[in-house]
mmCIF file of the N, C-alpha and C atoms, coordinates in Angstrom:
data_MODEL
# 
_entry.id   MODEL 
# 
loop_
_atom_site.group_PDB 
_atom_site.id 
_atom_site.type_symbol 
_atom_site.label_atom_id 
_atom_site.label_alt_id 
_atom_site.label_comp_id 
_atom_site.label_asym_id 
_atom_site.label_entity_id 
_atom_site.label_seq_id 
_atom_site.pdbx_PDB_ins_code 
_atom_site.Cartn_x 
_atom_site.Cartn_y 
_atom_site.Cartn_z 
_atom_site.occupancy 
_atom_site.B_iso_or_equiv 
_atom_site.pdbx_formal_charge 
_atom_site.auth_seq_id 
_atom_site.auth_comp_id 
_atom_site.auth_asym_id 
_atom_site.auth_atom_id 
_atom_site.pdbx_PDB_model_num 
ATOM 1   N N  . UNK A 1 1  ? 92.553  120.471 102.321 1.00 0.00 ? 1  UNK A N  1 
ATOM 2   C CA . UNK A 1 1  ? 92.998  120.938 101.014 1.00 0.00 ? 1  UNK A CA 1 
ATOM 3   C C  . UNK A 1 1  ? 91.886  121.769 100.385 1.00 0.00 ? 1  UNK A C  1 
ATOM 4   N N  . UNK A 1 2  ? 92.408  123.187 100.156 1.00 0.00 ? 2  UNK A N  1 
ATOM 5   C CA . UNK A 1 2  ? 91.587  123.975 99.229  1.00 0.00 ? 2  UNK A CA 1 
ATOM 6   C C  . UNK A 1 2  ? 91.026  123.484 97.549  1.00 0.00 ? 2  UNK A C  1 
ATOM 7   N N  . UNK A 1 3  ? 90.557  123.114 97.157  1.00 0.00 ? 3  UNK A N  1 
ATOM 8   C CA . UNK A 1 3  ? 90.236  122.456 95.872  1.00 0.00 ? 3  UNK A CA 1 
ATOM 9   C C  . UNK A 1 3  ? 89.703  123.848 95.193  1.00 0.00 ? 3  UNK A C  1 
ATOM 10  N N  . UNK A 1 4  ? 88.838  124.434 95.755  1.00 0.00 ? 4  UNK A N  1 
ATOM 11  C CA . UNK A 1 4  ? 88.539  125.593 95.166  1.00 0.00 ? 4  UNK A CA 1 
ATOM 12  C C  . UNK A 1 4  ? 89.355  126.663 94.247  1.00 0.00 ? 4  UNK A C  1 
ATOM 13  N N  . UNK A 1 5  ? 90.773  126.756 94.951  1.00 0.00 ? 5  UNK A N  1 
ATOM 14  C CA . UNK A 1 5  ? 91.899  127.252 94.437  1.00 0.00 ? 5  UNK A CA 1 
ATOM 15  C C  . UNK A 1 5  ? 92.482  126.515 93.466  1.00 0.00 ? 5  UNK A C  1 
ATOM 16  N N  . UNK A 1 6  ? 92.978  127.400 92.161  1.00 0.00 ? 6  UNK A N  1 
ATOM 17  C CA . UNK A 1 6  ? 94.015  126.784 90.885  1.00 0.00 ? 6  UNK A CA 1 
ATOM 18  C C  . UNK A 1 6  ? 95.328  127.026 91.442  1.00 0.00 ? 6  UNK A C  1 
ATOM 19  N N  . UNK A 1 7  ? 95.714  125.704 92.176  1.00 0.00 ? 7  UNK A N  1 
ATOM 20  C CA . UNK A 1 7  ? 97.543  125.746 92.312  1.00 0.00 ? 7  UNK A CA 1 
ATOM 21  C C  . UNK A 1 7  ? 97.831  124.635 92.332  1.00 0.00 ? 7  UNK A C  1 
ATOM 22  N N  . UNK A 1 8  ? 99.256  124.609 92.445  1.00 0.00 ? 8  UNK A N  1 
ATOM 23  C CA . UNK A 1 8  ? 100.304 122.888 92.041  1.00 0.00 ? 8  UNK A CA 1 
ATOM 24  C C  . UNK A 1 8  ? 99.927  122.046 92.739  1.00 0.00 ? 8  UNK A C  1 
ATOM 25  N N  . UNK A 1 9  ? 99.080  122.971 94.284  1.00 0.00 ? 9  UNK A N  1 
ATOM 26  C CA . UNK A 1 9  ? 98.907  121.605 95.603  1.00 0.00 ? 9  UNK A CA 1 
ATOM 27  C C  . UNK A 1 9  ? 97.644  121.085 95.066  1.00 0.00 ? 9  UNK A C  1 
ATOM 28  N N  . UNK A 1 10 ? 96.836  121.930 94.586  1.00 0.00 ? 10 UNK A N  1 
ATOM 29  C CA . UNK A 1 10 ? 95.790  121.115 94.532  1.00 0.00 ? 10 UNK A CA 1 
ATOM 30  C C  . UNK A 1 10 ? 95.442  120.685 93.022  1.00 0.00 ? 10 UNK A C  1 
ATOM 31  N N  . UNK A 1 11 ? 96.364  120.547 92.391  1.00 0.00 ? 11 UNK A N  1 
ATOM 32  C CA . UNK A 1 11 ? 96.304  119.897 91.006  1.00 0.00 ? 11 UNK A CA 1 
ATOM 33  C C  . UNK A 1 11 ? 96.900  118.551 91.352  1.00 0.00 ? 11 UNK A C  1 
ATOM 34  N N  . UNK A 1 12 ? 97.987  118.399 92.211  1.00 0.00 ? 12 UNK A N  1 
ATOM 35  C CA . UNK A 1 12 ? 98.854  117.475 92.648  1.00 0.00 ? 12 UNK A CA 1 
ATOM 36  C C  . UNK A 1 12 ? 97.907  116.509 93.298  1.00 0.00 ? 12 UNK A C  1 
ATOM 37  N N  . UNK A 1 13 ? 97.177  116.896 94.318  1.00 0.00 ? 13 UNK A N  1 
ATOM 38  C CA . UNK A 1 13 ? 96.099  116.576 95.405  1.00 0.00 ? 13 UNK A CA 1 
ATOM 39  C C  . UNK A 1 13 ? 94.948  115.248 94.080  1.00 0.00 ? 13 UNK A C  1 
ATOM 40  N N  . UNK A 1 14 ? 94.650  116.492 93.567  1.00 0.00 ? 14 UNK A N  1 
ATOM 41  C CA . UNK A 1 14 ? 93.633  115.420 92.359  1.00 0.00 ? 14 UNK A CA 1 
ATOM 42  C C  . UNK A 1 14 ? 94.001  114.820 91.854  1.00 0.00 ? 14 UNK A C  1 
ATOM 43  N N  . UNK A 1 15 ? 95.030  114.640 91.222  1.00 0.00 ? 15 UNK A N  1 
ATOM 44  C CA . UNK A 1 15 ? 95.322  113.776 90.215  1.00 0.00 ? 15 UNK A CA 1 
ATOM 45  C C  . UNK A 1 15 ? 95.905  112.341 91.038  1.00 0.00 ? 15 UNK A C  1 
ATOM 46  N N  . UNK A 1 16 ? 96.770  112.827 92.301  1.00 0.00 ? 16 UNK A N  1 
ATOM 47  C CA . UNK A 1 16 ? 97.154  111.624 93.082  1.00 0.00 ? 16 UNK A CA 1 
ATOM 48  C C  . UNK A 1 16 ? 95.383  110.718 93.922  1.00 0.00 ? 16 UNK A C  1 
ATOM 49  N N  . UNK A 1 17 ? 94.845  111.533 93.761  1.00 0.00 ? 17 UNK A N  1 
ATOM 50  C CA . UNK A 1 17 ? 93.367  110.823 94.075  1.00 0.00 ? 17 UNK A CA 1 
ATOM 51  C C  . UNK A 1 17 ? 92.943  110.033 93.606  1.00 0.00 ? 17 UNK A C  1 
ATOM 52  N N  . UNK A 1 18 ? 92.700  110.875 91.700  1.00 0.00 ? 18 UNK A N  1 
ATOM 53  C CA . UNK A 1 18 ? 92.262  109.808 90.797  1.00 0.00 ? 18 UNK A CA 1 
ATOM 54  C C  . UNK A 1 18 ? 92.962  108.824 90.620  1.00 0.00 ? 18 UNK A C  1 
ATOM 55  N N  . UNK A 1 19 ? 94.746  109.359 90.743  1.00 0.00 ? 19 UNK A N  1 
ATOM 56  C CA . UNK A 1 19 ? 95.282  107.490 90.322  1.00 0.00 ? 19 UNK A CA 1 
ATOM 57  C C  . UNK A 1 19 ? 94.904  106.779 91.314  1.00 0.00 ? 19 UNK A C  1 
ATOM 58  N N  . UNK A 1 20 ? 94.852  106.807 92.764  1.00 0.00 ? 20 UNK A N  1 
ATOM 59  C CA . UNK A 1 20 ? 94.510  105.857 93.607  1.00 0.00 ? 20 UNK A CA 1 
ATOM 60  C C  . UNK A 1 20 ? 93.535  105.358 93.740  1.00 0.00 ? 20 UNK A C  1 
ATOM 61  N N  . UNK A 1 21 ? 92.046  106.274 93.438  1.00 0.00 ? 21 UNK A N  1 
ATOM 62  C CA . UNK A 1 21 ? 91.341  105.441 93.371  1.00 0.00 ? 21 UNK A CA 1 
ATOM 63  C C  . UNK A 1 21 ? 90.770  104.868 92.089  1.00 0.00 ? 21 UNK A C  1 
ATOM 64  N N  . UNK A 1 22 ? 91.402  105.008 91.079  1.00 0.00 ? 22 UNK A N  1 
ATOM 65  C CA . UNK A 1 22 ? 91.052  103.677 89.851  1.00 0.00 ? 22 UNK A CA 1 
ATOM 66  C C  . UNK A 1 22 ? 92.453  102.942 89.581  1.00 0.00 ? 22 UNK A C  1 
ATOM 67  N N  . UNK A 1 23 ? 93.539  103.277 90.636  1.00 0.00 ? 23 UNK A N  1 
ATOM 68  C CA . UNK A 1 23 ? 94.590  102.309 90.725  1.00 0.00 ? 23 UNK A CA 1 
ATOM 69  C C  . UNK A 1 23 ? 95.024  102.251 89.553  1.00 0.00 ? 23 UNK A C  1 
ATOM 70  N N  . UNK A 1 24 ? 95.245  103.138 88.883  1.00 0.00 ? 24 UNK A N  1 
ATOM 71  C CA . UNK A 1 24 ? 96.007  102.825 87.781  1.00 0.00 ? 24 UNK A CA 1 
ATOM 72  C C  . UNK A 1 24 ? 97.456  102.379 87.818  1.00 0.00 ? 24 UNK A C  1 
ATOM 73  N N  . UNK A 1 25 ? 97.718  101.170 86.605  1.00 0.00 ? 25 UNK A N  1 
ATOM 74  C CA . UNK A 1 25 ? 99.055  101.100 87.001  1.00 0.00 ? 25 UNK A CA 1 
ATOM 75  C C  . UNK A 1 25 ? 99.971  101.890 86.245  1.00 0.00 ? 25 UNK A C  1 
ATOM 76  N N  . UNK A 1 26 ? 99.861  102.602 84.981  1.00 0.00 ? 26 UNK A N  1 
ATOM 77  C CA . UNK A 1 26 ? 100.731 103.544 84.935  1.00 0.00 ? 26 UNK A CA 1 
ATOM 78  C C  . UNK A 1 26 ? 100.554 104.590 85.415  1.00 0.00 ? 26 UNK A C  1 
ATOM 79  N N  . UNK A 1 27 ? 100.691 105.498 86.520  1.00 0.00 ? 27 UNK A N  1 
ATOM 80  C CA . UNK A 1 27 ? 100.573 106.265 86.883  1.00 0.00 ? 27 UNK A CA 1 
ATOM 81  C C  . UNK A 1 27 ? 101.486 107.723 86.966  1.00 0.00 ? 27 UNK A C  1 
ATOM 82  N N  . UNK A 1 28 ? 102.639 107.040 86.165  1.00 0.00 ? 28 UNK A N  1 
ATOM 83  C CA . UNK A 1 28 ? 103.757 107.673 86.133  1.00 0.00 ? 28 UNK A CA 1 
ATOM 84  C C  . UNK A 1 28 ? 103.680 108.145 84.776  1.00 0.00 ? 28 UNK A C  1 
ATOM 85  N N  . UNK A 1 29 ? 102.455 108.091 84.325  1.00 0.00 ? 29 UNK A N  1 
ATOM 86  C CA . UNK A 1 29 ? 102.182 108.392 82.875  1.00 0.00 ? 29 UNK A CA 1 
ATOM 87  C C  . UNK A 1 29 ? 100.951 109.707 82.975  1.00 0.00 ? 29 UNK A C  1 
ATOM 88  N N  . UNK A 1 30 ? 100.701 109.738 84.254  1.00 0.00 ? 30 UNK A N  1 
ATOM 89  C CA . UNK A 1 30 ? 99.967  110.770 84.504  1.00 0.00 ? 30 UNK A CA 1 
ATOM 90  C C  . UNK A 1 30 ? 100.622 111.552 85.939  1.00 0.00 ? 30 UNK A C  1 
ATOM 91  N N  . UNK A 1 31 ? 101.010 112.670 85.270  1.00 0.00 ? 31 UNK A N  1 
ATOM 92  C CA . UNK A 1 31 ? 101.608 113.319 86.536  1.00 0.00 ? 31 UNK A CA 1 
ATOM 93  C C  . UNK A 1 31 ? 101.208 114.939 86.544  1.00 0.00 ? 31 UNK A C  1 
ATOM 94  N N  . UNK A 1 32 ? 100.883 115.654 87.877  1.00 0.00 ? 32 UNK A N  1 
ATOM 95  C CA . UNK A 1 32 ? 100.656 116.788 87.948  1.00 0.00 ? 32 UNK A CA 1 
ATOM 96  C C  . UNK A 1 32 ? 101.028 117.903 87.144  1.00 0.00 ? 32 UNK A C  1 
ATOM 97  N N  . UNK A 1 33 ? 102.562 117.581 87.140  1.00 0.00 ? 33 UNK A N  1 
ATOM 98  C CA . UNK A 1 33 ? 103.193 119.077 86.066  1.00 0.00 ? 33 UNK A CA 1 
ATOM 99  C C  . UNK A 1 33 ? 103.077 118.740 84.682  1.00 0.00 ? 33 UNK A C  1 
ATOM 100 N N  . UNK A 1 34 ? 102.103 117.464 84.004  1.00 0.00 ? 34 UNK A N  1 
ATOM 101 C CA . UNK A 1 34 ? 101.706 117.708 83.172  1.00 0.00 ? 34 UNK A CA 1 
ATOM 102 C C  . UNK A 1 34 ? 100.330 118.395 83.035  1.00 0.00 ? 34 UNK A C  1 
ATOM 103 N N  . UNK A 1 35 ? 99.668  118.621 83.856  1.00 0.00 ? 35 UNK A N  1 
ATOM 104 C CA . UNK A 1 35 ? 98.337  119.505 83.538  1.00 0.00 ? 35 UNK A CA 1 
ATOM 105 C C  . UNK A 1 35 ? 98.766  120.663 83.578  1.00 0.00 ? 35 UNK A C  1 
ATOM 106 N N  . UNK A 1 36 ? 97.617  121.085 82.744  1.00 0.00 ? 36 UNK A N  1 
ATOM 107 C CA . UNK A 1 36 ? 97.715  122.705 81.817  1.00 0.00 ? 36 UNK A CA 1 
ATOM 108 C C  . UNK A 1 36 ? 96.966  123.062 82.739  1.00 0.00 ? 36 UNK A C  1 
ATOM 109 N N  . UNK A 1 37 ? 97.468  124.040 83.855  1.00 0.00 ? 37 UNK A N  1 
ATOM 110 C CA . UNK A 1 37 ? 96.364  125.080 84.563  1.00 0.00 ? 37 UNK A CA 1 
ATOM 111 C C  . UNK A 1 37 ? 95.128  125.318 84.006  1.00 0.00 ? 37 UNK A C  1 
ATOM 112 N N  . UNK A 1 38 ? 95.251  126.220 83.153  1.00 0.00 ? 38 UNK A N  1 
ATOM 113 C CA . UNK A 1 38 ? 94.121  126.125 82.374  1.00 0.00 ? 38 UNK A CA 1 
ATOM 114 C C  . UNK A 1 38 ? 93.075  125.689 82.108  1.00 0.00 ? 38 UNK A C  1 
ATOM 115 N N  . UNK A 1 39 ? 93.258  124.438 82.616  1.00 0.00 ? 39 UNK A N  1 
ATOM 116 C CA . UNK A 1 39 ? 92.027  123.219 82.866  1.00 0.00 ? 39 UNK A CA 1 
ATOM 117 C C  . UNK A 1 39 ? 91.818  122.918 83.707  1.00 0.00 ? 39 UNK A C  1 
ATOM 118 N N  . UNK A 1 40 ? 91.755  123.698 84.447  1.00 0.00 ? 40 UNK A N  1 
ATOM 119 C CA . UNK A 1 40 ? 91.728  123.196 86.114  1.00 0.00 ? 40 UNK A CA 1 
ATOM 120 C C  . UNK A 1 40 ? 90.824  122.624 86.794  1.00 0.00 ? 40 UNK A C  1 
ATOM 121 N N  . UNK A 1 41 ? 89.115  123.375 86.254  1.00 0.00 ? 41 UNK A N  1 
ATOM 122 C CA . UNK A 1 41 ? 87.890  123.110 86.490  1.00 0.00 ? 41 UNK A CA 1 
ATOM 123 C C  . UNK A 1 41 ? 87.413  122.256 86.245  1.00 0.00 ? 41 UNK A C  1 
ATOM 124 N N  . UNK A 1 42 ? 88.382  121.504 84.551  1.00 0.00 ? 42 UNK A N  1 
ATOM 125 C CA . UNK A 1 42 ? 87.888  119.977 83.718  1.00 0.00 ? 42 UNK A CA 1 
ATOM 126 C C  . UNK A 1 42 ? 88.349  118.981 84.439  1.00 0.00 ? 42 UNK A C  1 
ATOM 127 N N  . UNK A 1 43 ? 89.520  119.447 85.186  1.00 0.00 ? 43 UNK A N  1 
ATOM 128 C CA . UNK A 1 43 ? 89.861  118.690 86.424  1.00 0.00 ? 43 UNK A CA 1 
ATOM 129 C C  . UNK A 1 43 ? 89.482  118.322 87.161  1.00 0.00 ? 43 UNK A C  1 
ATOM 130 N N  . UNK A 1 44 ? 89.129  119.618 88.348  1.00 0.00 ? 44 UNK A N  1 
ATOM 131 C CA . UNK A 1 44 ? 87.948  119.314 89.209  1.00 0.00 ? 44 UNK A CA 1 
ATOM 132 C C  . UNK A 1 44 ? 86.983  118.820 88.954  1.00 0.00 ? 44 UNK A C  1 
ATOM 133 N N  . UNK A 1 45 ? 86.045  118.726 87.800  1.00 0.00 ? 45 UNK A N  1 
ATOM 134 C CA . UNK A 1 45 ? 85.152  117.602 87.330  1.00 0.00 ? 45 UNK A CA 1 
ATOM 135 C C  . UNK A 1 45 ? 85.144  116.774 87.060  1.00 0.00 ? 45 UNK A C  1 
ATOM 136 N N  . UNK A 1 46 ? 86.804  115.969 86.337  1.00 0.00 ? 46 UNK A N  1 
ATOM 137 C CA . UNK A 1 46 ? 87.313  114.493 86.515  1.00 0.00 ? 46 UNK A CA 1 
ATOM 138 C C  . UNK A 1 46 ? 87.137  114.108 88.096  1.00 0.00 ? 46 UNK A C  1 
ATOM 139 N N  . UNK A 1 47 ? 87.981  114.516 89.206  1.00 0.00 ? 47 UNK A N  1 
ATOM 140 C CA . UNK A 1 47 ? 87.964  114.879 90.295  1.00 0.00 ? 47 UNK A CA 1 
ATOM 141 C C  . UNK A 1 47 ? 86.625  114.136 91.221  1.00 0.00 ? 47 UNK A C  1 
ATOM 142 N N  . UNK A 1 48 ? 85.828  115.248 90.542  1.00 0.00 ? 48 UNK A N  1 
ATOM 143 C CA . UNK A 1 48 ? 84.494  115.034 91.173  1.00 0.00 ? 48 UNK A CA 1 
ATOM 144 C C  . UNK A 1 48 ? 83.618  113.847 91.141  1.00 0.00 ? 48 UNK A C  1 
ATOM 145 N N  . UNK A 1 49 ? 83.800  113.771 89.696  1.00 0.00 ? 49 UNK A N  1 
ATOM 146 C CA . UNK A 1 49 ? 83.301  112.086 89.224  1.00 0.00 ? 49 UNK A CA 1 
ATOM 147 C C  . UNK A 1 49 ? 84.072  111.054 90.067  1.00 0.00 ? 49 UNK A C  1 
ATOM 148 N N  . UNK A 1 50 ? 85.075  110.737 89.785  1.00 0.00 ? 50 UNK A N  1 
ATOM 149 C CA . UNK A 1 50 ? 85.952  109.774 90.187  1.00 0.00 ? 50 UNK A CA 1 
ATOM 150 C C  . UNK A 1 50 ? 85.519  109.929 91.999  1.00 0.00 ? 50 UNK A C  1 
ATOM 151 N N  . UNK A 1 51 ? 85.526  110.636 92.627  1.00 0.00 ? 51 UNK A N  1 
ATOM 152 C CA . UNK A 1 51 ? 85.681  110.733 94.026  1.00 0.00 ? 51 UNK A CA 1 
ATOM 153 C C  . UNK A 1 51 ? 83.912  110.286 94.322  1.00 0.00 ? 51 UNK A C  1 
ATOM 154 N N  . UNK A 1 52 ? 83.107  110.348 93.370  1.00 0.00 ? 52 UNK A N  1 
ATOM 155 C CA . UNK A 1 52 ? 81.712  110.476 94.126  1.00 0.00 ? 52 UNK A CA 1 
ATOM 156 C C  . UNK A 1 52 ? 81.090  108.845 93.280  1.00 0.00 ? 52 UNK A C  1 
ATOM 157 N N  . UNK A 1 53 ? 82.222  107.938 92.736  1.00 0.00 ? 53 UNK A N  1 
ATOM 158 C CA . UNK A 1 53 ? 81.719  106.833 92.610  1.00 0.00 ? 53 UNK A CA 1 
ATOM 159 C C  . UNK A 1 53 ? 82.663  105.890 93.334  1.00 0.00 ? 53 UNK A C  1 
ATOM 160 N N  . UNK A 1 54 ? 81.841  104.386 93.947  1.00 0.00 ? 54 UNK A N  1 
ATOM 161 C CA . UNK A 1 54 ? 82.655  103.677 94.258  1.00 0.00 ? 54 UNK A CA 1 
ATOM 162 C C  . UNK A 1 54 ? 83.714  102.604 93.321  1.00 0.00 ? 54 UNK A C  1 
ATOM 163 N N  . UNK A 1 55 ? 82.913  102.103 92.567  1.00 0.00 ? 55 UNK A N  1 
ATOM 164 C CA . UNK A 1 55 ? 83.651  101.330 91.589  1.00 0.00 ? 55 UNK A CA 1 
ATOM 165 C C  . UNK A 1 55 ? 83.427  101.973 89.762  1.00 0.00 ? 55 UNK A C  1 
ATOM 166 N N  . UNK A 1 56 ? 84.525  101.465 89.047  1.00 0.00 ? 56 UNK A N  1 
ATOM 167 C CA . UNK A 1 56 ? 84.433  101.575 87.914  1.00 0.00 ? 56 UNK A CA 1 
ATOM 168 C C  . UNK A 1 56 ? 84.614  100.272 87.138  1.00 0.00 ? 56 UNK A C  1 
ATOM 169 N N  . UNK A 1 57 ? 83.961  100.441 85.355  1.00 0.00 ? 57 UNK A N  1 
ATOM 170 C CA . UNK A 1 57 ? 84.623  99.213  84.447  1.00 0.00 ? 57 UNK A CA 1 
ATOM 171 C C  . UNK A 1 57 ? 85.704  100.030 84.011  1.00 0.00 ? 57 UNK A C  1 
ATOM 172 N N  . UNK A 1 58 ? 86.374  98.754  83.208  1.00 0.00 ? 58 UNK A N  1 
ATOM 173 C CA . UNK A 1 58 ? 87.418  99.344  82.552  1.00 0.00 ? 58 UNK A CA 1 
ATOM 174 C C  . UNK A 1 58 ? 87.122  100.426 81.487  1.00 0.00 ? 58 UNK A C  1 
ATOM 175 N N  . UNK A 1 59 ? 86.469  100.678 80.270  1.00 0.00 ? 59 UNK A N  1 
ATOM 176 C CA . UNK A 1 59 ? 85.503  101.537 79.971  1.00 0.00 ? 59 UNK A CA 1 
ATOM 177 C C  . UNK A 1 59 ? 85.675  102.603 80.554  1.00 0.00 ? 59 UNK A C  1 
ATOM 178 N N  . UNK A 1 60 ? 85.219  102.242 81.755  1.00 0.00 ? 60 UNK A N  1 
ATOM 179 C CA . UNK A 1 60 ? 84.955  104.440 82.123  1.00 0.00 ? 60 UNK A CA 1 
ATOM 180 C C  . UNK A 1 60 ? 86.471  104.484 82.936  1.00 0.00 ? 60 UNK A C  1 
ATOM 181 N N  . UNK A 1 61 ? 87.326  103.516 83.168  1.00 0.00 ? 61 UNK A N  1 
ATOM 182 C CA . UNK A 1 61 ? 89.005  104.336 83.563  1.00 0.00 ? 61 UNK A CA 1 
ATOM 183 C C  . UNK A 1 61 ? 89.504  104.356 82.086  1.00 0.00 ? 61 UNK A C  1 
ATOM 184 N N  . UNK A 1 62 ? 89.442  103.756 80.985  1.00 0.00 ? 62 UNK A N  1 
ATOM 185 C CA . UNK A 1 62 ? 89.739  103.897 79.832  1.00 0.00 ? 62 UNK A CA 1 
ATOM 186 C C  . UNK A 1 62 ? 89.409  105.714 79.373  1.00 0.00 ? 62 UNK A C  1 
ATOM 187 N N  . UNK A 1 63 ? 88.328  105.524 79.432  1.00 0.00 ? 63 UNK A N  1 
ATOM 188 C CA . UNK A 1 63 ? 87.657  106.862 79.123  1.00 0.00 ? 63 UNK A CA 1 
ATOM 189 C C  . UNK A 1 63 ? 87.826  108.290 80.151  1.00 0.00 ? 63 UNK A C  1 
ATOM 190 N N  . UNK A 1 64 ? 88.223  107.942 81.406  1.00 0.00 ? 64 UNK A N  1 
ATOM 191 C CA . UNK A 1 64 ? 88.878  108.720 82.631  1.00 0.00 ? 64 UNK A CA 1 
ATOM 192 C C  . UNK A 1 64 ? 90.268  109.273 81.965  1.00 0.00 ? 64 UNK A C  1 
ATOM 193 N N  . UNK A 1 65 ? 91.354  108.269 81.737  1.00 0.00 ? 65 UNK A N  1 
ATOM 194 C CA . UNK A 1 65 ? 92.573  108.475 81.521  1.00 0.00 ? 65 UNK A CA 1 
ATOM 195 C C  . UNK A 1 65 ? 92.505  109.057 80.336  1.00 0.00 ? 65 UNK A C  1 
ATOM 196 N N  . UNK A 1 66 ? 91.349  108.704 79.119  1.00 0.00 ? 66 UNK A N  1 
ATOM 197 C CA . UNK A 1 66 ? 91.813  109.521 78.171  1.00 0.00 ? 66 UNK A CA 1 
ATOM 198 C C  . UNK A 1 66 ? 91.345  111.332 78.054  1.00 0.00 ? 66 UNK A C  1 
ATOM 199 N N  . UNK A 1 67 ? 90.387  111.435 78.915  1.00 0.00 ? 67 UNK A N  1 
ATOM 200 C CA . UNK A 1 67 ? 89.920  112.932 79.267  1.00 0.00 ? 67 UNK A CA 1 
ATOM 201 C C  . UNK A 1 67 ? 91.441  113.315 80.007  1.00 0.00 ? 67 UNK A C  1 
ATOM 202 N N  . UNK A 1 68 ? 91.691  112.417 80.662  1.00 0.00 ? 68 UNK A N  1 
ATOM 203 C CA . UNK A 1 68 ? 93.242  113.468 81.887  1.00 0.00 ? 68 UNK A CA 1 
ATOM 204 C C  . UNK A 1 68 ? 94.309  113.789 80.774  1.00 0.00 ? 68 UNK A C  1 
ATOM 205 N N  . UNK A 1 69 ? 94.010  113.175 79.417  1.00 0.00 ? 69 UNK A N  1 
ATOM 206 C CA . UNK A 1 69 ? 95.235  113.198 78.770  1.00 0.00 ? 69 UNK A CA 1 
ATOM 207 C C  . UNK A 1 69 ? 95.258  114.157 77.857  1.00 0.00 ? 69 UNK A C  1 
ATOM 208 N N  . UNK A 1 70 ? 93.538  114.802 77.759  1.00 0.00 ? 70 UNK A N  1 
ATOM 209 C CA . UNK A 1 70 ? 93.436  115.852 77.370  1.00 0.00 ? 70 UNK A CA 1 
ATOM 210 C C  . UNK A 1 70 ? 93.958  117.214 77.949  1.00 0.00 ? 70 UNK A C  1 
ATOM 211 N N  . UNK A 1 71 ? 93.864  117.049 79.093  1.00 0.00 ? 71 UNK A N  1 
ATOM 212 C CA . UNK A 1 71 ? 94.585  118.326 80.094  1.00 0.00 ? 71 UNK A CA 1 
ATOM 213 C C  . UNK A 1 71 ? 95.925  118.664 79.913  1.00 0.00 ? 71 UNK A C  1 
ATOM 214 N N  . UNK A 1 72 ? 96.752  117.636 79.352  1.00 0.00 ? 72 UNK A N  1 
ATOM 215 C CA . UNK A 1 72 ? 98.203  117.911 78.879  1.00 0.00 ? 72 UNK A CA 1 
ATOM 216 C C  . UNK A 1 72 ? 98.518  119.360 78.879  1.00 0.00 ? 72 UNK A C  1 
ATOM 217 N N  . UNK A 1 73 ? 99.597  119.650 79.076  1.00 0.00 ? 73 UNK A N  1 
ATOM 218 C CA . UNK A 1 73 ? 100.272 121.236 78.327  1.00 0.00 ? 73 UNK A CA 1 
ATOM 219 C C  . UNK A 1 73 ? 100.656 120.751 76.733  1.00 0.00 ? 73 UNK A C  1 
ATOM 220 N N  . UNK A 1 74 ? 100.617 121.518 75.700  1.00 0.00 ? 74 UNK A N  1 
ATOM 221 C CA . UNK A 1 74 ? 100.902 121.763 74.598  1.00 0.00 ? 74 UNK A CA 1 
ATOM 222 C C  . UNK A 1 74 ? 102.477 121.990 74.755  1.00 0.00 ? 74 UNK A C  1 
# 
C-alpha cells in the first residue's frame, strides 16, 4: 500500500489500522468516508504514531479518537 498517495485506499488502509490496533469498539463511529481529504497528512501522522507504538492507556486512545474526529468533513 502506497501511503504516500492522498486516496480512498489509503485513507481506508489507515484508519482500518488504527481501529485495529487500539481495538476500538466503536469503530463504526469512525469510518473512512468520513475523513476530509484534506487532512490527509494529520492522518498519516495519527497513522504514524499509532503504528510505531506497541501499547496504549486509555488517555492517549481517548485523545487518538478525539484528533480522528477532528478530520471529519464539515
Amino acid at each position: 500500500m502506497d501511503l504516500s498517495r492522498n486516496s480512498e485506499e489509503s485513507i481506508a488502509y489507515m484508519i482500518d489500522a488504527i481501529k485495529t490496533k487500539l481495538r476500538v469498539a466503536s469503530g463504526a463511529a469512525i469510518r473512512a468516508d468520513f475523513v476530509n481529504p484534506d487532512l490527509f497528512e494529520d492522518l498519516k501522522d495519527i497513522y504514524e504514531l499509532v503504528a510505531s507504538k506497541e501499547r496504549f492507556s486509555v488517555s492517549e486512545i481517548d485523545a487518538i479518537v478525539s484528533e480522528l474526529g477532528k478530520l471529519r468533513k464539515s
